[in-house]
N, C-alpha and C positions, 0 to 999 in steps of 0.2 A: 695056343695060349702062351707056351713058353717061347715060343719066337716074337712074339708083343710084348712081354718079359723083360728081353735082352736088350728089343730096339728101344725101350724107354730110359733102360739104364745107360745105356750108349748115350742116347740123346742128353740124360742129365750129365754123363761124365762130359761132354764134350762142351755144354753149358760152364760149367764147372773151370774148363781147363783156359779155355777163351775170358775168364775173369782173371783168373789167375795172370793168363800175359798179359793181360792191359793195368793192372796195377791196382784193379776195382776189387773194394769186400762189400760180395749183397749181403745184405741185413738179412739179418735173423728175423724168423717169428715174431721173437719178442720187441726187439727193437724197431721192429712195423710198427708192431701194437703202440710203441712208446711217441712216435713221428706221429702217427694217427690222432693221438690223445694231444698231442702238441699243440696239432694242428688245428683242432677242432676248440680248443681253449683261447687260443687268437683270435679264432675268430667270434668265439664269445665274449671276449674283450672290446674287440671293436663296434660290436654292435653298440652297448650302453654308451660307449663314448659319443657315436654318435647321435643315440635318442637326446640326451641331454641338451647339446647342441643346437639342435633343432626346437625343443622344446624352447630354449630360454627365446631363441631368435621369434618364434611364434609368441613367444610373454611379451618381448618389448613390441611387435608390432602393435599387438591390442593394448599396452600402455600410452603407446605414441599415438593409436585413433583415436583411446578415450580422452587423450590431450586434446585433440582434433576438436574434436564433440564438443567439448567442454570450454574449448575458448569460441566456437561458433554458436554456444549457446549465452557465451557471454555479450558477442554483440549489440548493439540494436537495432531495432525491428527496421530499421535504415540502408543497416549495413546486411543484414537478412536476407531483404529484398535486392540489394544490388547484387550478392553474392551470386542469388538465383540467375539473376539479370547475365551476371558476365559469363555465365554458364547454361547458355541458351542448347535447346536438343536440335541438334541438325534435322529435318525433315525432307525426301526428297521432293522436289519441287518447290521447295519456299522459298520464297525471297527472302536473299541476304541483308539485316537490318545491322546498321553498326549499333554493337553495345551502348555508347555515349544517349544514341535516340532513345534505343529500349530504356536506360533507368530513366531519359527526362519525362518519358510517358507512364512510364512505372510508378514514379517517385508523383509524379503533379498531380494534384486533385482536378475531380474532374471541372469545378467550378472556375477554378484558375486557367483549366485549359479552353475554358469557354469564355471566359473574359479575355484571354489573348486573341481567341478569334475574332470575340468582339470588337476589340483594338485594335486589329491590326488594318495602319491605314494601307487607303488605297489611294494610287498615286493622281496627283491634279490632274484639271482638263490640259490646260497649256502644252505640255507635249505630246499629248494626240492631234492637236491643233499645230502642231510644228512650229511653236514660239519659241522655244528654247534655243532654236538653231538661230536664231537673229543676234548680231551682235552691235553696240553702242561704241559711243566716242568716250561715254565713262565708267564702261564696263561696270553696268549695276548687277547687282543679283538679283533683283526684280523682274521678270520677259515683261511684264507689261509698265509702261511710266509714262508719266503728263507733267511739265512742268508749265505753269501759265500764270503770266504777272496779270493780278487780279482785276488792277483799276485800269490797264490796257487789254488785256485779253491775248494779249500778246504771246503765241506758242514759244519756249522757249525750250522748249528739248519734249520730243514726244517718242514713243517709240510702244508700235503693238496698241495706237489708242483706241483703235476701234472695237478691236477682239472683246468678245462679248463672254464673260466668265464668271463665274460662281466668287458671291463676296465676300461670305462668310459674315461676321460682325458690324462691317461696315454698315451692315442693315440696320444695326439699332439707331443711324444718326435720322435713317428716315422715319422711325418711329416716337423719338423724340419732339422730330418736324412735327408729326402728326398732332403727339398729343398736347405740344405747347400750342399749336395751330387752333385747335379744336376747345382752347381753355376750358382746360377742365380743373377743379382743384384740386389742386398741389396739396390740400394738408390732408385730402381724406383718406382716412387709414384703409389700407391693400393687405389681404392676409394670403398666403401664399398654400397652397394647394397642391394635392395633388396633379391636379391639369396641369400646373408648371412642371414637374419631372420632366429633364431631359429623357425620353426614349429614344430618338434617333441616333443619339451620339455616344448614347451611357455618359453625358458629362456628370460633373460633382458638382456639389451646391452648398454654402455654408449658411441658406437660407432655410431649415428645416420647414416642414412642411406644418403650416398652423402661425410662422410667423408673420407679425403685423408691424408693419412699416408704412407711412405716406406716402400718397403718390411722387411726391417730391423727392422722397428717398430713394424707393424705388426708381425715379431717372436718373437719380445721382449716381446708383452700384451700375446703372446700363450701360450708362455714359461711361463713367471714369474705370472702370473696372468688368467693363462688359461680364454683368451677372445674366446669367439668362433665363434664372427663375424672375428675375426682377424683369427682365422686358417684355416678358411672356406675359407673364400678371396685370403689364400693362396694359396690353390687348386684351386679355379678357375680360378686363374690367370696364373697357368702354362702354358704354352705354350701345347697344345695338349686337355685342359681342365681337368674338374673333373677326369670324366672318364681315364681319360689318368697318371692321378697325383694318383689314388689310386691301377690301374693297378699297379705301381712303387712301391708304400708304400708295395704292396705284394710280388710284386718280389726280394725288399728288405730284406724281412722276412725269405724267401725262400734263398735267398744268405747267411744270416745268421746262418741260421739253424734252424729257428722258426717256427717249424713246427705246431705247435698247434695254430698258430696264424689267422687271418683272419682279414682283414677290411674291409669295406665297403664306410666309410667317413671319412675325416680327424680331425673332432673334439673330436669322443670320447661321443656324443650325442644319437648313435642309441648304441642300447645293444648289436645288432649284432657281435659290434668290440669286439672278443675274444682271448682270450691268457691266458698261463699260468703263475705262477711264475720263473720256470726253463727258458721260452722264454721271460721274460720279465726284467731278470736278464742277460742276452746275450744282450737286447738291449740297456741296461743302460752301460755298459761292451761298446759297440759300441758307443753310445751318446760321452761315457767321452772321448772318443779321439777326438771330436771337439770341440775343446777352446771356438768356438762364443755357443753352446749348452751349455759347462759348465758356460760360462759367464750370458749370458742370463736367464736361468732358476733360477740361485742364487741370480741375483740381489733382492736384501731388496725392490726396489720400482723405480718408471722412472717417469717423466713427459712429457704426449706429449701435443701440442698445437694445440687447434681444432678451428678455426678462431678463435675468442677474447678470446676464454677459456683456459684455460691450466687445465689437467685432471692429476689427481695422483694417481699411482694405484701401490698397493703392490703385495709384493710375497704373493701368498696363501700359503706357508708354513713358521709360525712362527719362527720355528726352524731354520734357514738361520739367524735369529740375534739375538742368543743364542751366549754368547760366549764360552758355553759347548760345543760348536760342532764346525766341521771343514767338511764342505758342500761341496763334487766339484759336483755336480748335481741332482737335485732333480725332479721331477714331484708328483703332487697331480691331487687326481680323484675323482669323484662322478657322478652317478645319481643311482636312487632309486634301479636299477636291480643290479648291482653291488655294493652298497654299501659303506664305504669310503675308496679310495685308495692312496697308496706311495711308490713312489721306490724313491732309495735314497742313491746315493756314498757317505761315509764319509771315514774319518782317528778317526777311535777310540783304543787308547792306542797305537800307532803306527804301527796300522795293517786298512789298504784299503779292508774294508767294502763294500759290497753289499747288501742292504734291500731290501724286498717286501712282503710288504702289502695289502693284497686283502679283502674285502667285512670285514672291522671294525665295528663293532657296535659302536655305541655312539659319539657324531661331534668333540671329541678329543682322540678316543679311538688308531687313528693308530700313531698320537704322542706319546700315553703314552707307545706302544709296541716297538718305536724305543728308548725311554729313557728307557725301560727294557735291549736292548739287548745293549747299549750304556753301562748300569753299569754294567750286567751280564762280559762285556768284559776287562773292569775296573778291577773291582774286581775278576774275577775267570778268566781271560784269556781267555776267551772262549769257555771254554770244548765244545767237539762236543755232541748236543742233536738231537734226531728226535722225531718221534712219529711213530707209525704203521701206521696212513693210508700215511704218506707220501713215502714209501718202496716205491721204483719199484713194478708193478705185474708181476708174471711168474716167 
């Protein structure tokens, strides 16, 4: 015990003498005790400074979300749904849809997106037919055309006349043939029905359904303003019905020589109704010998009175109050399969004209080809043009 004694106090003095040379004083007891307490106050210092911190930074984020909130809930139900929209959940496997699609399907009723489908056209026969790819001496926008001086017969520019295509309106001139043909009376009042609704095309009608107008009116909106509750009304009213009224409209065709022709209904609606140029230029050729068809169809515009309303309605073909032009009969066509269409008696340079214009590109393209062949005849007389695919074959 006393030799463990010596070696500790050795061992301290030797502690002791090794501070002493280096310059260093170890703290006292107390003065630990005092660094201890120091130290341990610092660091209770720091800690609240930084809860604080932390706290406010946590207060302004949920100030700044309930901002969030609060102007997202100020939207409307517009901006709601887009917001959803452009923040679509990625899913694995799904097809990638651009944002733009998702709100137009988002946003659209479903009624509107079913009327677009119902609208949306589907392109003409003609360039399944490869008429498009044919080109002229007067670059029409029409693929199919006839020009023919009426009192010679004389082709004076043909091109695509054979092609056999959908005529869209052109059809009510044979309806009118019909029902001027078949005398019937012009004043007896026609009330318009349901059976007139367009269904094939979803077209509009400003003929509601229960209105009573004359037969004679009703040819006059066919004619000039191709209505087609009005020329529909007119087949049904025939005596014999539909059925019975478009039996005629063929056998008409057939009397005449139109052979490439075919109907099905009197408006000019279903695409079915085909014909060519050469057969459609025989029946404008047949139109212009009845006065109430040349009348009718030229008129600039009519008014009829529909109980308190009086309705105004013009010729769909501009050209009729040109005073460049001298009109004895006209007819204008469209729907999507066919294209836009026009036949069309004039007097240009003092020669009795024959036009026809089949399947036009552009919604004034079959105007701007009958003012080509209007000055071509002006200024060059007419020379006779064709093109190759319009030849006969064989």
């Amino acid at each position: 015990m006393l030799l463990r004694s010596n070696a500790l106090k050795s061992l301290c003095a030797l502690v002791m003498a090794m501070a002493v040379l280096g310059g260093t004083t170890l703290p006292t007891a107390a003065q630990a005790s005092t660094t201890n307490a120091k130290t341990k106050k610092a660091q209770v210092k720091k800690v609240p400074v930084k809860k604080p911190v932390a706290a406010k930074t946590a207060a302004a984020s949920r100030k700044t979300a309930t901002r969030k909130v609060s102007v997202a809930r100020a939207k409307t139900p517009v901006q709601a749904r887009r917001s959803k929209v452009m923040q679509p959940t990625a899913k694995a496997g799904a097809v990638k849809v651009s944002s733009s699609h998702l709100r137009a399907v988002k946003a659209e009723p479903a009624a509107a997106v079913m009327q677009t489908a119902i609208a949306a056209p589907s392109p003409s026969m003609a360039p399944r037919m490869g008429l498009r790819d044919s080109a002229d001496h007067l670059d029409f926008n029409s693929n199919v055309a006839l020009v023919i001086d009426q009192q010679t017969q004389e082709v004076l520019f043909s091109k695509n006349d054979h092609a056999v295509l959908p005529i869209a309106s052109l059809t009510k001139l044979m309806t009118g043939l019909v029902v001027v043909d078949e005398k019937l009376d012009m004043n007896e009042p026609i009330t318009i029905t349901r059976d007139d609704i367009d269904t094939l095309k979803g077209s509009g009608s400003r003929l509601a359904v229960g209105t009573t107008l004359t037969r004679g009116e009703m040819m006059h909106l066919a004619l000039m303003s191709s209505e087609n509750r009005a020329a529909n009304a007119l087949g049904r009213t025939y005596p014999g019905g539909m059925r019975e009224f478009v039996r005629l409209m063929n056998a008409k065709a057939a009397q005449l020589g139109m052979h490439d022709t075919r109907y099905v209904e009197p408006t000019g609606l279903s695409s079915d109704n085909r014909s060519s140029a050469r057969d459609l230029a025989t029946l404008v050729s047949a139109a212009y010998e009845r006065p109430m068809l040349r009348d009718l169809s030229t008129s600039p515009g009519y008014e009829v009175d529909v109980g308190r309303r009086t309705l105004q309605y013009n010729n769909s073909n501009r050209l009729v109050k040109s005073p460049d032009w001298d009109i004895g009969l006209q007819k204008t066509g469209y729907i999507s399969e066919a294209g836009r269409c026009l036949v069309m008696q004039a007097r240009v340079a003092g020669r009795q004209l024959i036009m026809v214009f089949l399947d036009a590109t552009g919604k004034l393209g079959r105007l701007q080809d009958a003012e080509r062949v209007r000055r071509w005849v002006e200024n060059r007389g007419g020379d006779v043009l064709t093109t190759e695919r319009a030849r006969p074959q064989g």
